[in-house]
N, C-alpha and C positions, 0 to 999 in steps of 0.2 A: 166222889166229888165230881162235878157237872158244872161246866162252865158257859152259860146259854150267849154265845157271843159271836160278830156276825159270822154270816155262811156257815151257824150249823151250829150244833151243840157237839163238844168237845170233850171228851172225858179226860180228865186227868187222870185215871186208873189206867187208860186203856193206853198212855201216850209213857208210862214206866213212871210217874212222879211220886207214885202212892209206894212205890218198892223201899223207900229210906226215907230216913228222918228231914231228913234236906230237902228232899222232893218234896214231901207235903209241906213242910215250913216256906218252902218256894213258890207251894201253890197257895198255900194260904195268904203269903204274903201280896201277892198281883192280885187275887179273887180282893183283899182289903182295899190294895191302891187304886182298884179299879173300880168299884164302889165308892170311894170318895170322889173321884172323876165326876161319875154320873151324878152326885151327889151336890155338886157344883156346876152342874151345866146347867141351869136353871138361873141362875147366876149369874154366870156369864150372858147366857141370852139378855140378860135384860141392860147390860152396860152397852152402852151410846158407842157407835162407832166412829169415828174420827169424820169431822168434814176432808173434802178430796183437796189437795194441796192446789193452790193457786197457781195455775201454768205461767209461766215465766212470758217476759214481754219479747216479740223475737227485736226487737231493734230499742236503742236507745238512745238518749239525746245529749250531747257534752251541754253542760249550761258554762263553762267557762272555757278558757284558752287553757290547756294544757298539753301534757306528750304521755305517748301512750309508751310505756316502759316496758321490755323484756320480760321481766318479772318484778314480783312483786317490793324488790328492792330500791328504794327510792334511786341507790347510786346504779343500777343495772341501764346497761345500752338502751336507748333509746331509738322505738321502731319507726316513730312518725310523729309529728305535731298536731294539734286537734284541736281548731279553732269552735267557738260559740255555735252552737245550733247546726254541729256536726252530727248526721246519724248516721 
């Protein structure tokens, strides 16, 4: 059994897999998984990849009078006041 895979062709005789039952059922098994792989990247090539995600704005603008809170708990300490048309 010959595995044509990159850097080289690989014997699975030559590497002890072909000595037991298990070895060859192991190598049958990846030689099958690995064929479905390629069998599927054809596939895959042709699905759409994601637009790039929208970079974020570095500043932003209060439109109302509020307080800028510790966290995100309404009752949490309060770090500053933030009037209208704060950036």
């Amino acid at each position: 059994m010959r595995l044509g895979l990159i850097g080289g062709n690989h014997s699975a005789d030559a590497d002890g897999y072909a000595a037991s039952k298990n070895g060859k059922m192991l190598s049958e098994a990846f030689i099958i998984a690995y064929n479905s792989v390629v069998s599927h990247a054809g596939a895959l090539a042709a699905v759409e990849t994601a637009a790039p995600a929208v970079e974020a704005s570095a500043t932003y603008t209060v439109g109302i009078d509020t307080k800028l809170h510790a966290s995100a708990d309404a009752n949490a300490e309060t770090v500053r006041a933030l009037r209208a048309e704060t950036k």
